[in-house]
PyMOL CGO cylinders between C-alpha atoms (Angstrom):
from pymol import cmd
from pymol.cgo import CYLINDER

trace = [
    CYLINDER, 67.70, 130.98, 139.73, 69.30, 134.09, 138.09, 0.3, 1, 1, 1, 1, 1, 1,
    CYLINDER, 69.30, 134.09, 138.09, 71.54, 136.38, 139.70, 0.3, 1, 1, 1, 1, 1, 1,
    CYLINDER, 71.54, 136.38, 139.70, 68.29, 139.52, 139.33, 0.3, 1, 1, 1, 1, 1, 1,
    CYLINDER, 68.29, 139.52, 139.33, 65.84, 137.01, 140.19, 0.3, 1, 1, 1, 1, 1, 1,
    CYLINDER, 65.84, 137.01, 140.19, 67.27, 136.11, 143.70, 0.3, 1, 1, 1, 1, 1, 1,
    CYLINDER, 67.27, 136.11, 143.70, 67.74, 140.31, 144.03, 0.3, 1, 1, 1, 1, 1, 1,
    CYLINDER, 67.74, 140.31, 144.03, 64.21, 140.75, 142.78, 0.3, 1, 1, 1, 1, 1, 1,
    CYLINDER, 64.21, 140.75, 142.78, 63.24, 138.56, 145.44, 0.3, 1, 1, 1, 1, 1, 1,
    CYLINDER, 63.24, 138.56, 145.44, 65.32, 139.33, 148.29, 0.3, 1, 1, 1, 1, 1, 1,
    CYLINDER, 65.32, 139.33, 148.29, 64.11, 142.91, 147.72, 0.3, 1, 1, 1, 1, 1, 1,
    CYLINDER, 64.11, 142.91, 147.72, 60.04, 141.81, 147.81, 0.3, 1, 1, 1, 1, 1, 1,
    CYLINDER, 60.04, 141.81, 147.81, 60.93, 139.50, 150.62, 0.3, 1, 1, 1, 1, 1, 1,
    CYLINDER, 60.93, 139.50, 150.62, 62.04, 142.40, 152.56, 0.3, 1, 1, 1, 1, 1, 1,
    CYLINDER, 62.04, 142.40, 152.56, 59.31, 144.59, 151.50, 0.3, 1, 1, 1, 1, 1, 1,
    CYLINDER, 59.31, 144.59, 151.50, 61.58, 147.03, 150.34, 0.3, 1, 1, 1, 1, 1, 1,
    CYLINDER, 61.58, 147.03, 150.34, 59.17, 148.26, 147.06, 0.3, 1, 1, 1, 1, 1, 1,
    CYLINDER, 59.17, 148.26, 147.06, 56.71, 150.66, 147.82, 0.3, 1, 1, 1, 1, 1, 1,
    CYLINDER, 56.71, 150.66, 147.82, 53.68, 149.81, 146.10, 0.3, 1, 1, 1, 1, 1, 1,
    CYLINDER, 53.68, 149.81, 146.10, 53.02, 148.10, 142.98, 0.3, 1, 1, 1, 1, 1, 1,
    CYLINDER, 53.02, 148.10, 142.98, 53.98, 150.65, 140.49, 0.3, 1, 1, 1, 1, 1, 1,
    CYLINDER, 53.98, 150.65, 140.49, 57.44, 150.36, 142.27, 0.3, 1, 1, 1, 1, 1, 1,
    CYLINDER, 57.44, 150.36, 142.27, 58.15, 146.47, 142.08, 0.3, 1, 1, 1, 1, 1, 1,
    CYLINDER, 58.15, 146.47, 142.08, 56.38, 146.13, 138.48, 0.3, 1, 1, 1, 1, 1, 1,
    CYLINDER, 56.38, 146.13, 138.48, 59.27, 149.22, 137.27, 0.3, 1, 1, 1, 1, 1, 1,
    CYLINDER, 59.27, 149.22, 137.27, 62.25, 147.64, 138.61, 0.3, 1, 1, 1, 1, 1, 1,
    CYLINDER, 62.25, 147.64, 138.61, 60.95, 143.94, 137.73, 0.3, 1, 1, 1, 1, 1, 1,
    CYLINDER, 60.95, 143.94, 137.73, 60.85, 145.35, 134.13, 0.3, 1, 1, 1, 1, 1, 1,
    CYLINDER, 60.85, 145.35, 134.13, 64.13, 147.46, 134.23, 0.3, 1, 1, 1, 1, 1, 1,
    CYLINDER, 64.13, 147.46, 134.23, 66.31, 144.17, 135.54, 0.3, 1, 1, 1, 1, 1, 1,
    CYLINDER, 66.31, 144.17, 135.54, 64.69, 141.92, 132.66, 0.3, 1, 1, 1, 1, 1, 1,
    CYLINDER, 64.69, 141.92, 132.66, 65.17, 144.13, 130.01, 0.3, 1, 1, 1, 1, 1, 1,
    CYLINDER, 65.17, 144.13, 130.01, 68.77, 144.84, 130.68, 0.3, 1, 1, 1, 1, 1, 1,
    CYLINDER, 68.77, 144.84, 130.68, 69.78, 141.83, 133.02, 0.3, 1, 1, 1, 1, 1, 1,
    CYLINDER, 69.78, 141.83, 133.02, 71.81, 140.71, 129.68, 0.3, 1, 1, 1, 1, 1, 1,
    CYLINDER, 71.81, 140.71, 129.68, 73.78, 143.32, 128.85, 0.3, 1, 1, 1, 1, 1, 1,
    CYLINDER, 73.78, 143.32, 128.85, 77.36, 143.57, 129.81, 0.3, 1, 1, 1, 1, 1, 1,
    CYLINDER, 77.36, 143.57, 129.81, 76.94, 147.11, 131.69, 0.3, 1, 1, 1, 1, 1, 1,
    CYLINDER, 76.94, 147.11, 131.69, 74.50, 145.84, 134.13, 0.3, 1, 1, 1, 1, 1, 1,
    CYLINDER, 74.50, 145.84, 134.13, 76.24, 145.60, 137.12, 0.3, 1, 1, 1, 1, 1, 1,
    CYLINDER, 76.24, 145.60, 137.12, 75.00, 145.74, 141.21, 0.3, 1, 1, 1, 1, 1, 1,
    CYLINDER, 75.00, 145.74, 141.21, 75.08, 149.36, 140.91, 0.3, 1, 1, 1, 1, 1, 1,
    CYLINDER, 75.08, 149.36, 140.91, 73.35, 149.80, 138.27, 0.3, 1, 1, 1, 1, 1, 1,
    CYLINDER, 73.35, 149.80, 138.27, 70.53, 147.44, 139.55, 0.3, 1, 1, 1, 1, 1, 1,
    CYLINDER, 70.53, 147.44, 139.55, 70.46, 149.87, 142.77, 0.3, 1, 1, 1, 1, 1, 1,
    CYLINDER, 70.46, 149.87, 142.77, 69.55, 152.29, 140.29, 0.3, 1, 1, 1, 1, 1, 1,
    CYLINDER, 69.55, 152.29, 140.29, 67.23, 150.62, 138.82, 0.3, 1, 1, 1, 1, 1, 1,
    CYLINDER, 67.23, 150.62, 138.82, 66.03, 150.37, 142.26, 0.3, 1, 1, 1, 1, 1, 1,
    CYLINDER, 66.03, 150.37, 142.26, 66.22, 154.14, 143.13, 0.3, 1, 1, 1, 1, 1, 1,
    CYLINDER, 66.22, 154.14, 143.13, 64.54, 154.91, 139.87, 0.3, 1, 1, 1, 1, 1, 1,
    CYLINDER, 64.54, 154.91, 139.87, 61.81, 152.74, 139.79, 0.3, 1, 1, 1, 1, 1, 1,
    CYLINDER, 61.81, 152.74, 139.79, 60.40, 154.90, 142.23, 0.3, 1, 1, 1, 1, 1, 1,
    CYLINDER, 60.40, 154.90, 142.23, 58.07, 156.78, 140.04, 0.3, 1, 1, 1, 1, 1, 1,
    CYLINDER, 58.07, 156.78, 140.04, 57.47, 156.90, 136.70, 0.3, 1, 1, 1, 1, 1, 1,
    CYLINDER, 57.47, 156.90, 136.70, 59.57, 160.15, 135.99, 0.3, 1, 1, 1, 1, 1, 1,
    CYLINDER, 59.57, 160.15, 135.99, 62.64, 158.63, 137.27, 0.3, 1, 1, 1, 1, 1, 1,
    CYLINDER, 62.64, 158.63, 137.27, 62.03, 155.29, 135.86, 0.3, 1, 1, 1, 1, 1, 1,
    CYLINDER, 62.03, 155.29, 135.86, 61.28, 157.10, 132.33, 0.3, 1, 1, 1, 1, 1, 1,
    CYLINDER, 61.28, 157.10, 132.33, 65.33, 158.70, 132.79, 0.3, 1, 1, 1, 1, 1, 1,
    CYLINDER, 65.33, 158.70, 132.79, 66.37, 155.63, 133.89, 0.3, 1, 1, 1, 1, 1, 1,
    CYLINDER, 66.37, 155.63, 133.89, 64.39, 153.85, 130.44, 0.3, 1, 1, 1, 1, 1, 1,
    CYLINDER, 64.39, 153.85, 130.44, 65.69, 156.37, 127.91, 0.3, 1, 1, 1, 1, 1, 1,
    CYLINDER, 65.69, 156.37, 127.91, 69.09, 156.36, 129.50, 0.3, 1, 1, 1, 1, 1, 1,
    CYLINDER, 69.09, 156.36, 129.50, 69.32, 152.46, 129.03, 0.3, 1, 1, 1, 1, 1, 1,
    CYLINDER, 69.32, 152.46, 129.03, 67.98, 152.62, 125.88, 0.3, 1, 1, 1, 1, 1, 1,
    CYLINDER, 67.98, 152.62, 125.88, 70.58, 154.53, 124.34, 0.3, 1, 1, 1, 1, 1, 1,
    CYLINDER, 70.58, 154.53, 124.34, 73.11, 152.93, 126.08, 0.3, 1, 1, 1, 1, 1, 1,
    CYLINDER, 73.11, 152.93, 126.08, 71.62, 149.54, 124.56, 0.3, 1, 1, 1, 1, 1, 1,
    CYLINDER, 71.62, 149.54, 124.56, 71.62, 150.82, 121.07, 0.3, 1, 1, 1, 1, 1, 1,
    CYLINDER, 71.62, 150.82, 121.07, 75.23, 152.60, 121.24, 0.3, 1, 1, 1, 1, 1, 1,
    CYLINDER, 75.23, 152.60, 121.24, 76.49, 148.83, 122.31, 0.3, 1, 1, 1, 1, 1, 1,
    CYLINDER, 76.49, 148.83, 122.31, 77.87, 150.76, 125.71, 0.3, 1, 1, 1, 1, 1, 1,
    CYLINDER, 77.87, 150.76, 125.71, 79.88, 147.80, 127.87, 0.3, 1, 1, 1, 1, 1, 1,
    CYLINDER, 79.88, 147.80, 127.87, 79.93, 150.03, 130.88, 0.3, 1, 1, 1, 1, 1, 1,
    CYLINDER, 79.93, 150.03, 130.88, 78.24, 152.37, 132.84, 0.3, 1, 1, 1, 1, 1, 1,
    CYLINDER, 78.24, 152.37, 132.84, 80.71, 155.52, 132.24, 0.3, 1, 1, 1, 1, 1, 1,
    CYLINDER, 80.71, 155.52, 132.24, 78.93, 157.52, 130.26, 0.3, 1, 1, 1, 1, 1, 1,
    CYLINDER, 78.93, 157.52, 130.26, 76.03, 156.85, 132.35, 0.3, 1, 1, 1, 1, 1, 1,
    CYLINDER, 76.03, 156.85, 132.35, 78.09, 158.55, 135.42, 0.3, 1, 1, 1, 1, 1, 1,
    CYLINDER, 78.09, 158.55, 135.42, 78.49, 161.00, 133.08, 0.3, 1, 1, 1, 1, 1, 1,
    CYLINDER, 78.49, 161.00, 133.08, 75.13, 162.34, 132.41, 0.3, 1, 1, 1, 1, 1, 1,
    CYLINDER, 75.13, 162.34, 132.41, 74.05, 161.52, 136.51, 0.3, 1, 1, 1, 1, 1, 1,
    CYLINDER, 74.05, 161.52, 136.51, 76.15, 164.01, 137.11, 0.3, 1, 1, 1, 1, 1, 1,
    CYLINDER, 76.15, 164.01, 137.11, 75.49, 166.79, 134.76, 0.3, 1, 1, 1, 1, 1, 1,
    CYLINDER, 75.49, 166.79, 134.76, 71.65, 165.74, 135.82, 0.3, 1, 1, 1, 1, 1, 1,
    CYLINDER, 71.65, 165.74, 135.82, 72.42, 166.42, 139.32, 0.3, 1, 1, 1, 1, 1, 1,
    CYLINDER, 72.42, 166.42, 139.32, 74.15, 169.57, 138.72, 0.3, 1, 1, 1, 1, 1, 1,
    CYLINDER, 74.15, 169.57, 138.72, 71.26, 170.78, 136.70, 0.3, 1, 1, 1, 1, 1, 1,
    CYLINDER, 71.26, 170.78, 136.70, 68.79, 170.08, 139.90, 0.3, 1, 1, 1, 1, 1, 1,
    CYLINDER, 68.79, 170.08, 139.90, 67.89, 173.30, 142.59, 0.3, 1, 1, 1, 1, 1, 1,
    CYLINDER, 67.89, 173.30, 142.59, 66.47, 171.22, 145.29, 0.3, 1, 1, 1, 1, 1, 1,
    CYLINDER, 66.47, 171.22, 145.29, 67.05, 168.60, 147.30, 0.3, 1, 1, 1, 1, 1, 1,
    CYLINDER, 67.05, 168.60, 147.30, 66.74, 166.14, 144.46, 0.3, 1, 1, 1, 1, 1, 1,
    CYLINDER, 66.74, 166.14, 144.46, 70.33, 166.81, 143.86, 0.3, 1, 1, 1, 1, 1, 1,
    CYLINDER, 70.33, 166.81, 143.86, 71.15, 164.16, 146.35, 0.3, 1, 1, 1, 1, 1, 1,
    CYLINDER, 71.15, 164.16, 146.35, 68.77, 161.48, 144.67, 0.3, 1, 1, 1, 1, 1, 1,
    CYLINDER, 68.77, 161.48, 144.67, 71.08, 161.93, 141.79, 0.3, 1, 1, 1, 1, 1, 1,
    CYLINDER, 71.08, 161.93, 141.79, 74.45, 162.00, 143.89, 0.3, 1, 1, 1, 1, 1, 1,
    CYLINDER, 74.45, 162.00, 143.89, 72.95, 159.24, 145.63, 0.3, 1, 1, 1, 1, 1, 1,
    CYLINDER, 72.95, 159.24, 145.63, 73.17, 157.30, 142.06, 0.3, 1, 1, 1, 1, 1, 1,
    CYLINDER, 73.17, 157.30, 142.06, 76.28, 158.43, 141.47, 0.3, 1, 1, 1, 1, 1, 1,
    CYLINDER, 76.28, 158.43, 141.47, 77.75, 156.45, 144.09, 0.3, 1, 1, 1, 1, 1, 1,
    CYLINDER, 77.75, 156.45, 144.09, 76.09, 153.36, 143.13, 0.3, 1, 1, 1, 1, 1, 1,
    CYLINDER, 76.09, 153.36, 143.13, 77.27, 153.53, 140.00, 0.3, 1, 1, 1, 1, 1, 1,
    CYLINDER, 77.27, 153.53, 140.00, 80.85, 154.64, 141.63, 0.3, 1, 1, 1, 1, 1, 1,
    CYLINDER, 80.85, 154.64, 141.63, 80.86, 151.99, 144.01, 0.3, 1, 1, 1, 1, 1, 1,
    CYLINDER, 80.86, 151.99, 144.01, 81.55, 154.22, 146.97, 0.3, 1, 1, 1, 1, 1, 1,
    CYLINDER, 81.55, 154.22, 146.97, 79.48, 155.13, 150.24, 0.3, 1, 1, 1, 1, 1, 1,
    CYLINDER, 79.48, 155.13, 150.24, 77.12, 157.91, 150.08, 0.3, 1, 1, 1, 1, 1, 1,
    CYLINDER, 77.12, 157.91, 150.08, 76.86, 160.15, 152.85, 0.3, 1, 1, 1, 1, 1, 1,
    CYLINDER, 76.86, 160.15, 152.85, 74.85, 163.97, 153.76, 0.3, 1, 1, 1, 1, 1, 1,
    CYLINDER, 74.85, 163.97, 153.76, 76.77, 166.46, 155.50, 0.3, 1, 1, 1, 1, 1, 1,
    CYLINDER, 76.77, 166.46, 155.50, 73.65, 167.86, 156.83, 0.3, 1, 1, 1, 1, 1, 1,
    CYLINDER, 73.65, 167.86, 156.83, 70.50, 165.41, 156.12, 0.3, 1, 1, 1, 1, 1, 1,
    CYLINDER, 70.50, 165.41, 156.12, 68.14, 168.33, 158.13, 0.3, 1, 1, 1, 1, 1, 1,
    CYLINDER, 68.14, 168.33, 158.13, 68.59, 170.41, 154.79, 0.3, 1, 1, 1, 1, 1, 1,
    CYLINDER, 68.59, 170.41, 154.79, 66.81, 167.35, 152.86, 0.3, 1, 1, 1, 1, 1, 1,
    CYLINDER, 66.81, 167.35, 152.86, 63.01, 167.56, 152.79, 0.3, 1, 1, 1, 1, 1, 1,
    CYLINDER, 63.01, 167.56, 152.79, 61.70, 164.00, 154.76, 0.3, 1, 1, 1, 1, 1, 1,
    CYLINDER, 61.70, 164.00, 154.76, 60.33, 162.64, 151.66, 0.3, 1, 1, 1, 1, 1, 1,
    CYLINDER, 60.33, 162.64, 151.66, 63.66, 163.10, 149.97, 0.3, 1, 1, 1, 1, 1, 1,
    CYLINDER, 63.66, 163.10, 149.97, 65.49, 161.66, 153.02, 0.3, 1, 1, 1, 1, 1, 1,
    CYLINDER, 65.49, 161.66, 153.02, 63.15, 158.65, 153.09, 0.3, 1, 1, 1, 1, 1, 1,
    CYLINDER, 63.15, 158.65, 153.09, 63.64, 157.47, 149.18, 0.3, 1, 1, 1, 1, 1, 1,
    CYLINDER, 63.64, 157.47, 149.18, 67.34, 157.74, 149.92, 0.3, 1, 1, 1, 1, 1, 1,
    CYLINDER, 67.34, 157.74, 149.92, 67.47, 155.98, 153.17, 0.3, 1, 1, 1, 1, 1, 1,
    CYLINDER, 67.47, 155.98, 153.17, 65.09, 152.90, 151.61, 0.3, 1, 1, 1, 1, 1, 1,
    CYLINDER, 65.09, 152.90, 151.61, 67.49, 153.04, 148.52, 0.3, 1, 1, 1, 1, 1, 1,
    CYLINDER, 67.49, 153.04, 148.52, 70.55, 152.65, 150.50, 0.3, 1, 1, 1, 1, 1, 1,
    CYLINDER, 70.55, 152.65, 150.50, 68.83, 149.85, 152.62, 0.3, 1, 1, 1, 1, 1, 1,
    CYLINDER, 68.83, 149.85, 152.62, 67.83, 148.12, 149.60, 0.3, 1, 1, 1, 1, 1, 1,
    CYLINDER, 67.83, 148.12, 149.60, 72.01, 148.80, 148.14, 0.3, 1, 1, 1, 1, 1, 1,
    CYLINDER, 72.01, 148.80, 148.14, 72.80, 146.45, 151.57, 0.3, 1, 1, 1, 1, 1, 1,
    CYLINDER, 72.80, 146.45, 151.57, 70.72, 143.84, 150.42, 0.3, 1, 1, 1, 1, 1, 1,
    CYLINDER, 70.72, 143.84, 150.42, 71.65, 143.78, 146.79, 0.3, 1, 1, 1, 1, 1, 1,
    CYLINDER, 71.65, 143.78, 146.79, 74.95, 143.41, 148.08, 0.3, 1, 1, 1, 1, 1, 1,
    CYLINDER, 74.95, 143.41, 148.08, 74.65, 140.55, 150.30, 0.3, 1, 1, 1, 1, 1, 1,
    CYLINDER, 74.65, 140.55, 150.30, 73.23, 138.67, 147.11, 0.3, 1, 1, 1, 1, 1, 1,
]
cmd.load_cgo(trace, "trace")
């Protein structure tokens, strides 16, 4: 079984997507770009985090599309734009984008003050981050 098929199933096992919509996104994300040498963990907890809903997954799309067609081997420039994205936010979104940040950084993520961060906002990024541990026991 393939490395994203094992983390596509891990994740479902754990009933770690939220509804259809959710698992159908990332299933399609992870075997459209499974191939490509910039897909890495974090960038499959991405996938993860954007699947969410359909405007994040549509960043997420357009963002691997051009990195598909510009032959990208990384995820650098993809960094790149998360953060000009997430300095560009005025709400509590900001952290979604940080949050990808640090996937993509390999580092921890963590909220000074997770009060300030509406509960819907704190619940994607708490799920996300539970679904990062799994991805990385894989």
């Amino acid at each position: 079984m393939k490395w994203k098929d094992k983390c596509f199933r891990a994740l479902d096992d754990e009933k770690m997507f939220e509804n259809s919509g959710h698992r159908t996104r990332f299933k399609e994300l992870t075997d459209c770009y499974c191939s490509y040498p910039f897909f890495t963990k974090g960038l499959c907890k991405c996938m993860y985090l954007s699947a969410w809903d359909e405007e994040h997954f549509c960043i997420m799309l357009e963002t691997l599309s051009e990195m598909s067609v510009g032959k990208e081997k990384n995820t650098k420039e993809m960094r790149n734009k998360g953060e000009i994205i997430a300095e560009e936010q005025k709400n509590d979104e900001y952290y979604v984008y940080e949050l990808s940040n640090s996937f993509l950084d390999n580092k921890p993520f963590s909220i000074d003050d997770p009060s300030k961060i509406s509960p819907e906002i704190r619940y994607i990024i708490e799920r996300a981050q539970k679904a990062a541990e799994i991805i990385d026991q894989i």
